[in-house]
C-alpha positions as a Markdown table, in Angstrom:
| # | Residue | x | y | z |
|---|---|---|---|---|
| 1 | Unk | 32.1 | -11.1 | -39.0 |
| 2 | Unk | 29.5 | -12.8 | -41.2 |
| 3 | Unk | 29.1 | -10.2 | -43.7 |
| 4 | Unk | 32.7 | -10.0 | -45.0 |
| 5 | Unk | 32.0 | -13.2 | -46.3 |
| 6 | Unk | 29.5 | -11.8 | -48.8 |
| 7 | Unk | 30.3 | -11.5 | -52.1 |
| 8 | Unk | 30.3 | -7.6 | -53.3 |
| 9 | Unk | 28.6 | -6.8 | -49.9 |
| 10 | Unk | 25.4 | -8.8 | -51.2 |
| 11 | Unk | 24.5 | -8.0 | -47.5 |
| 12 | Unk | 23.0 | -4.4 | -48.4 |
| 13 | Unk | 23.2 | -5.1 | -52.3 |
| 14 | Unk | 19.2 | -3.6 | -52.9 |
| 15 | Unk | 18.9 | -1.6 | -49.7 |
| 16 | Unk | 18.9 | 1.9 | -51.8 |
| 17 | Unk | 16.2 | 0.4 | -54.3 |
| 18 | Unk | 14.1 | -1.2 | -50.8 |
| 19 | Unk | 14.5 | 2.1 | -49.4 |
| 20 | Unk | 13.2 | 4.0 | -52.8 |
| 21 | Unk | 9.8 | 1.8 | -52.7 |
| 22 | Unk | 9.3 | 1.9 | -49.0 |
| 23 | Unk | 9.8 | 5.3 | -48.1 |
| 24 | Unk | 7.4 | 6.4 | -50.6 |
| 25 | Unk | 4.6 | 4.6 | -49.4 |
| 26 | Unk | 5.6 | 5.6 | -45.5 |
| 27 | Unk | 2.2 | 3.4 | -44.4 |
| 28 | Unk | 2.2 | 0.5 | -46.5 |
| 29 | Unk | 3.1 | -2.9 | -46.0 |
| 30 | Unk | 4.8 | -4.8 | -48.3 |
| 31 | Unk | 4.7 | -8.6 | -49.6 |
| 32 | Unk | 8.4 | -10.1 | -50.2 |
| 33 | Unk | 7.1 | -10.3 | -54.0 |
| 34 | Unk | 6.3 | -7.3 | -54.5 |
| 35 | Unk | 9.7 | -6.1 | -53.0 |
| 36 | Unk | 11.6 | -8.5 | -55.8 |
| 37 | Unk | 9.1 | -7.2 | -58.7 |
| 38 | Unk | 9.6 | -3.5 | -58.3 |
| 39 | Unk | 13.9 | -4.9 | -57.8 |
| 40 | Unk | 13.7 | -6.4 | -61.3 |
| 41 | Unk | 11.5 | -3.5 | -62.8 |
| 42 | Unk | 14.6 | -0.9 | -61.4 |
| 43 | Unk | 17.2 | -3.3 | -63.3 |
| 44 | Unk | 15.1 | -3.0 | -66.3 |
| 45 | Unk | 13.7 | -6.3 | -66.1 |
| 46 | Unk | 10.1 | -7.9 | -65.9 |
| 47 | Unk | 10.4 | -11.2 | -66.0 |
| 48 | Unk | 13.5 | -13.1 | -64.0 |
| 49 | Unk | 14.5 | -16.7 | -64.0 |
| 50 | Unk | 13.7 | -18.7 | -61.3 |
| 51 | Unk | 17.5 | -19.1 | -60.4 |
| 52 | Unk | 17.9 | -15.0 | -60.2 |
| 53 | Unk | 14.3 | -14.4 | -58.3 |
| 54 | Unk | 15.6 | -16.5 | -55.9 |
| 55 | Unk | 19.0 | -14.6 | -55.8 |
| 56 | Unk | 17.2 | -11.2 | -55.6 |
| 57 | Unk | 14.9 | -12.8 | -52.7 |
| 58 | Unk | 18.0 | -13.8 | -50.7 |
| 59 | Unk | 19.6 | -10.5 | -51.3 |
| 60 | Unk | 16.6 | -8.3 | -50.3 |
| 61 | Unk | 15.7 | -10.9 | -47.3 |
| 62 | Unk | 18.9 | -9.7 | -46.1 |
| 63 | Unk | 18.9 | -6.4 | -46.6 |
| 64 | Unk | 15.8 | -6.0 | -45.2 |
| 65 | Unk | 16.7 | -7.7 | -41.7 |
| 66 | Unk | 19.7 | -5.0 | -42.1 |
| 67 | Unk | 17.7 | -2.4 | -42.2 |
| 68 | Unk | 15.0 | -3.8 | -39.6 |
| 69 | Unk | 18.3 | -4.2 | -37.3 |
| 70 | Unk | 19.0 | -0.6 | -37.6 |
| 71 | Unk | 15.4 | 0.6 | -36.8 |
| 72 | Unk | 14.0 | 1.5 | -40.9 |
| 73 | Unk | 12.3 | -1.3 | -41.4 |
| 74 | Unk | 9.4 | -2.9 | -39.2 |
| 75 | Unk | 8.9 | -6.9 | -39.8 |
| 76 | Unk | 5.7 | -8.3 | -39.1 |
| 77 | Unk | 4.7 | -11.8 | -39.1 |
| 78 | Unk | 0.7 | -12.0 | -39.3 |
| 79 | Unk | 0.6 | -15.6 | -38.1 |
| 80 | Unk | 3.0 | -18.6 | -37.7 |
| 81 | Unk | 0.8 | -21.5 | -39.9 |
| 82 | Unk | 2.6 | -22.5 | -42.8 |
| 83 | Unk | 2.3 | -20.9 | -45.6 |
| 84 | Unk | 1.9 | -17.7 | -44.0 |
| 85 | Unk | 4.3 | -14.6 | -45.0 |
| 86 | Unk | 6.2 | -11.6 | -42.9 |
| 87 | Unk | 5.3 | -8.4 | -43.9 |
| 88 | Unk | 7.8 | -5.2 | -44.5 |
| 89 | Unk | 6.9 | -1.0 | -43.6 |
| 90 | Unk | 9.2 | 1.6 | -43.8 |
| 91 | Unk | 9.7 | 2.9 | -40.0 |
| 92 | Unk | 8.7 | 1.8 | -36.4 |
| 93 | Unk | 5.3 | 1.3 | -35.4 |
| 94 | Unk | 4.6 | 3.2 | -32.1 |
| 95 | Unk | 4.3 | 1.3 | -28.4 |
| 96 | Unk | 0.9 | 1.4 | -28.4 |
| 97 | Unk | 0.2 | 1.0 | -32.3 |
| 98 | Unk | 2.2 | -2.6 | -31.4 |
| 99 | Unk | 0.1 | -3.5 | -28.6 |
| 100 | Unk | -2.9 | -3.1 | -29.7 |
| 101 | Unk | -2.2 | -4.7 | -33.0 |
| 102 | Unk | -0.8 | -7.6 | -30.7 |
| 103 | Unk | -4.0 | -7.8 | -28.9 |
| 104 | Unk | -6.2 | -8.0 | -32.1 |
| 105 | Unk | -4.5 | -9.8 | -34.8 |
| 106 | Unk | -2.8 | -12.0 | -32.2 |
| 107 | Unk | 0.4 | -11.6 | -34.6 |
| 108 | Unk | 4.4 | -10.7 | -33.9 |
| 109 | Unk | 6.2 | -7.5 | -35.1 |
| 110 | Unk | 10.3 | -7.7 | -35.4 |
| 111 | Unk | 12.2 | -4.7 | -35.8 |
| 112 | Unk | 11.1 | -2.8 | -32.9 |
């Protein structure tokens, strides 16, 4: 199993501090950044390194497919050009809330 290979069960290491921010804003998307910001504001820390964002990004990228897997977390990928960026809400979007938003933004949601 790949996640007994994680150190200190990295796998879900910010779940309870994605879960905090998410659930609070039920609606809301959220950018990967400002995942990691409000992550190093809870540890008491404004400004990280560029060694330990990229730790914290790593860490909440995979908690966040965790908690996608288990039906929290809805990932939605606006477009696929480079450069682009997936976006992160708290719950499922509804059948019909997918499909239409499928039909007009032309994007993919994961998660579902």
């Amino acid at each position: 199993m790949p996640w007994r290979r994680c150190k200190g069960s990295s796998l879900l290491k910010y779940a309870r501090e994605i879960i905090e921010l998410m659930a609070a804003y039920p609606g809301r998307e959220f950018k990967m950044d400002e995942i990691v910001r409000y992550i190093a504001g809870s540890k008491g820390r404004q400004r990280l390194e560029a060694l330990e964002r990229e730790a914290v990004r790593r860490s909440a990228r995979n908690a966040l497919k965790a908690l996608a897997d288990s039906g929290c977390v809805s990932i939605h990928y606006p477009s696929s050009a480079n450069g682009s960026f997936a976006l992160y809400r708290w719950g499922r979007l509804l059948n019909t809330q997918h499909e239409a938003f499928s039909k007009h933004a032309g994007g993919t949601v994961e998660g579902l």
